[in-house]
C-alpha positions as CSV (number, residue, x, y, z in Angstrom):
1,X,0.2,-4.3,-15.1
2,X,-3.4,-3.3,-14.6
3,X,-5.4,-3.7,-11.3
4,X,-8.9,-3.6,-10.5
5,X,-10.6,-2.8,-7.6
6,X,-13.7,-1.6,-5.9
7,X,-13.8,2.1,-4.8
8,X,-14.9,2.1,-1.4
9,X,-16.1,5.7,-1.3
10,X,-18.7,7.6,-2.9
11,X,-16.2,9.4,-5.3
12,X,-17.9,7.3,-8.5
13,X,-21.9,7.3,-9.0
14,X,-22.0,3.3,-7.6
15,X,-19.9,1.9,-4.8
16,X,-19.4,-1.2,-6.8
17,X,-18.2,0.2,-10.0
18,X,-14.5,-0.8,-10.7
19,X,-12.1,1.5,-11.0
20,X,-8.2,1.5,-12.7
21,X,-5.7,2.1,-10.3
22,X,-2.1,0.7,-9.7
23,X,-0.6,0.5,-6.9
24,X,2.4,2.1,-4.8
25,X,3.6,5.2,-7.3
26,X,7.1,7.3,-7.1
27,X,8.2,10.5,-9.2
28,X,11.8,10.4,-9.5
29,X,14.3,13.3,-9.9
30,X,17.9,12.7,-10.9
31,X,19.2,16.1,-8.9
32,X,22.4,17.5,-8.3
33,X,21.4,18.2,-4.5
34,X,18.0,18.3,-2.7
35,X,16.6,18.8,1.0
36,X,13.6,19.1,3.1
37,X,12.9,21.6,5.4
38,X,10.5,20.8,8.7
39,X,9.7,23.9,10.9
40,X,12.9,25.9,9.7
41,X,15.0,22.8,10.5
42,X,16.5,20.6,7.5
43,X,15.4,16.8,8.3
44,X,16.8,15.7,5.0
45,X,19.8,16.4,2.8
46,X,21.3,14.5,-0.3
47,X,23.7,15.9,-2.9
48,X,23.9,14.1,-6.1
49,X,21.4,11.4,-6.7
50,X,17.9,11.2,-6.6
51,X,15.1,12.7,-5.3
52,X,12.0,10.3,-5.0
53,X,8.4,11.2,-4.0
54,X,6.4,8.1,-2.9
55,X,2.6,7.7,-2.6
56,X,0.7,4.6,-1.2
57,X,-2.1,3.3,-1.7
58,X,-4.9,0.5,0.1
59,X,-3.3,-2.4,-1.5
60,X,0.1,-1.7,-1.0
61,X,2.5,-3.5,1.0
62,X,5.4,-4.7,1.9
63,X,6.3,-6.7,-1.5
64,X,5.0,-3.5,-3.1
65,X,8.0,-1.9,-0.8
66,X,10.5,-3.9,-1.6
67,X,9.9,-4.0,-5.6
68,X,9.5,0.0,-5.5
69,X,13.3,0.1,-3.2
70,X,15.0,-2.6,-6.0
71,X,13.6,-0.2,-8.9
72,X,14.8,2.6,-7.8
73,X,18.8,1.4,-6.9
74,X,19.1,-0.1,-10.2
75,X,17.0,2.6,-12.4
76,X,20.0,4.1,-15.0
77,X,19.2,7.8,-15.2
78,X,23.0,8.5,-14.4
79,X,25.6,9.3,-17.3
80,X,28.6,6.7,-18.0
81,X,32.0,8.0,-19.4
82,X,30.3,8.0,-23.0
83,X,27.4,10.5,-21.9
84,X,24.7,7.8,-22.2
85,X,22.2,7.3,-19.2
86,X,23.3,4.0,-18.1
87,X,24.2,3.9,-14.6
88,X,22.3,3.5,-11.3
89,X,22.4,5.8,-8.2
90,X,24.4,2.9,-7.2
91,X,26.8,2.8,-9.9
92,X,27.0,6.7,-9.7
93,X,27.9,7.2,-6.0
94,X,24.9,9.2,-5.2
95,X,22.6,9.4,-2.4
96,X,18.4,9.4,-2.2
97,X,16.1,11.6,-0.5
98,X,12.6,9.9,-0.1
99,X,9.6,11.9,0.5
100,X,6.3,10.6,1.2
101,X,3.3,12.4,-0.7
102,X,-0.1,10.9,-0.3
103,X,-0.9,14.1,-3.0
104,X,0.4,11.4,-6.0
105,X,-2.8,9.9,-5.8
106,X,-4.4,13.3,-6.2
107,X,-8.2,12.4,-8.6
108,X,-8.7,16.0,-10.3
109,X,-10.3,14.3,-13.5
110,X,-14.2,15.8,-12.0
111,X,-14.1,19.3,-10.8
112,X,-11.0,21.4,-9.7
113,X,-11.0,19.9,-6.5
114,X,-8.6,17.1,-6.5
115,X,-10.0,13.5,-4.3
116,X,-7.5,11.7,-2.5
117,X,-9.8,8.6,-1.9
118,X,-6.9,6.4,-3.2
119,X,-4.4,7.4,-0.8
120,X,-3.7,5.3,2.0
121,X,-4.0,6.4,5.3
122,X,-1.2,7.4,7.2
123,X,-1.5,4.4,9.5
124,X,-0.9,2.3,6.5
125,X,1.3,3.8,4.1
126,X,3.8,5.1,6.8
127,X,5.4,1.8,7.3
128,X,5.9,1.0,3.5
129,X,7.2,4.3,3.1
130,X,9.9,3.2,5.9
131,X,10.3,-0.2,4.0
132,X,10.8,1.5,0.6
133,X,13.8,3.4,2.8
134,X,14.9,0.3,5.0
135,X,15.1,-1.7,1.7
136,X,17.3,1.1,-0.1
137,X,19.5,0.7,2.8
138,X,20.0,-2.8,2.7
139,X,20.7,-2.4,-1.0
140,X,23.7,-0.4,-0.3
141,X,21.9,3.1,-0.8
142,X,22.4,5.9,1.3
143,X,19.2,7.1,2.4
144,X,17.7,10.8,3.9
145,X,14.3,10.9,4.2
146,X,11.6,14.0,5.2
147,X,9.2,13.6,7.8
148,X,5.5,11.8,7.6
149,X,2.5,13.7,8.6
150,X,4.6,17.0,8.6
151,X,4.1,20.2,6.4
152,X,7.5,20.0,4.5
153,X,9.2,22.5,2.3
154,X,11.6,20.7,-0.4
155,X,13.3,22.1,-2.4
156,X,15.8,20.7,-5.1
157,X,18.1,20.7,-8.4
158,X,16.8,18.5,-10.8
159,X,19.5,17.5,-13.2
160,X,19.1,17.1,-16.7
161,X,16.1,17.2,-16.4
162,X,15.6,13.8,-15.8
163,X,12.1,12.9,-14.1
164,X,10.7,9.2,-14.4
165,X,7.2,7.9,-12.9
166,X,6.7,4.5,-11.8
167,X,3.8,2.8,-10.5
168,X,4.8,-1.0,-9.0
């Protein structure tokens, strides 16, 4: 799915120059444990399952939540009996620690330092965060989360490796 929209900064050389972007974006880690660490205090802990980093962006919202929470509960990235990725976090009893990083819409194609222009403020993309996580809930999932606006120190296990990126 492509999307166009006008940058509203003066990142590119004319204000009205389209640019691609998509919209709300998570890396996701199939890990055999992971947590986040706030001020020497762990706010969020998971064992198996997976660990998801989100980012938002201006257009975002809620639907954008809700298809980014359904993605993940039924993505199969977890072995069956046959050793074939095939299951969902769901299907595989594990858990889901949900970071948000507004540094997934990180720009370093000009220069070495990277814009964030595309990132949603935290005003906005704090609440579809918390609806990517409400959503997961609802779905069954059992959800940790690290905290917004906070300097956070995660550190995890990734199993397999197995990483996926998705943009919804």
């Amino acid at each position: 799915m492509t999307y166009w929209v006008y940058q509203r900064s003066s990142a590119h050389n004319s204000a009205s120059a389209p640019c691609y972007t998509v919209p709300m974006r998570a890396v996701v880690q199939r890990v055999t444990h992971a947590n986040v660490v706030v001020d020497g205090e762990t706010v969020g802990e998971i064992g198996h399952g997976l660990c998801v980093l989100v980012g938002v962006t201006h257009d975002d919202d809620a639907a954008a939540a809700r298809k980014l929470a359904t993605k993940l509960f039924g993505l199969r990235v977890f072995d069956d009996a046959d050793g074939v990725m095939n299951l969902s976090v769901g299907d595989a009893g594990g858990e889901i620690l949900v970071i948000s990083q507004f540094t997934l819409y990180g720009d370093a194609s000009k220069g070495r330092r990277p814009s964030y222009v595309d990132a949603a403020r935290p005003e906005h993309a704090e609440p579809l965060v918390q609806a990517v996580v409400d959503q997961l809930v609802t779905l069954g999932a059992t959800v940790a989360t690290g905290k917004f606006r906070a300097d956070m120190a995660v550190s995890l296990v990734n199993d397999g490796p197995v990483t996926i990126l998705i943009d919804i």
